[in-house]
N, C-alpha and C positions, 0 to 999 in steps of 0.2 A: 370599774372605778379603782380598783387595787392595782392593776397592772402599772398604769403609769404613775404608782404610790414606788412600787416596787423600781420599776427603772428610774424615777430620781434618787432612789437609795442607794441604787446601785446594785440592787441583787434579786433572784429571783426564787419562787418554790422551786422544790424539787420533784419533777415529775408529772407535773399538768402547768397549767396557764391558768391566770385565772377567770379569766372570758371564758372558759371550757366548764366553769361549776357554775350551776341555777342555783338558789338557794330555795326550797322549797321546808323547811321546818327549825326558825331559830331555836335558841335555848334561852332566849335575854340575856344574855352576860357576851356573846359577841362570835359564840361557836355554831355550827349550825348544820342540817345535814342536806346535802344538795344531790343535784343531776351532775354525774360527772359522763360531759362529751369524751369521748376517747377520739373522734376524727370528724370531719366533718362531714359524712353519709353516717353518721350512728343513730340509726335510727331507733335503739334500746339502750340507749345511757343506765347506767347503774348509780345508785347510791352511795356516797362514802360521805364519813362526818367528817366537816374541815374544824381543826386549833387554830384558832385568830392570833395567840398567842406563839404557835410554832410553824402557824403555815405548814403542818403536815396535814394531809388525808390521810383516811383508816382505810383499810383494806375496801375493794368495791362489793357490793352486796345488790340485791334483786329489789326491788320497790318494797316489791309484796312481804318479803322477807321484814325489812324492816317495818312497814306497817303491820303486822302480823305481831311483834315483840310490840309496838307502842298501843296497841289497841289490847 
């Protein structure tokens, strides 16, 4: 849904797409932490939180990793 948010605006993230992020744990305020595809055979995607507000991700992280700190 955001891609073609982004190409009417005129601009895009930097560094992924965002068809490339799952969202799999919001925050309720619009941030969230997802699957980030890095190509399309990845078949271990990695976790990073996306900012709604800056359209940055955080660095990639291990599933388990973050479920490990949220539990």
């Amino acid at each position: 849904m955001m891609d073609p948010i982004a190409a009417k605006q005129g601009t895009a993230p930097e560094g992924y797409a965002f068809r490339d992020l799952l969202e799999f744990c919001p925050d309720g305020a619009g941030n969230a932490q997802c699957f980030h595809r890095r190509d399309e055979e990845d078949d271990d995607p990695r976790a990073v939180d996306w900012d709604h507000e800056t359209w940055e991700i955080s660095d990639e992280t291990w599933f388990a990793d973050f479920a490990d700190r949220r539990l």
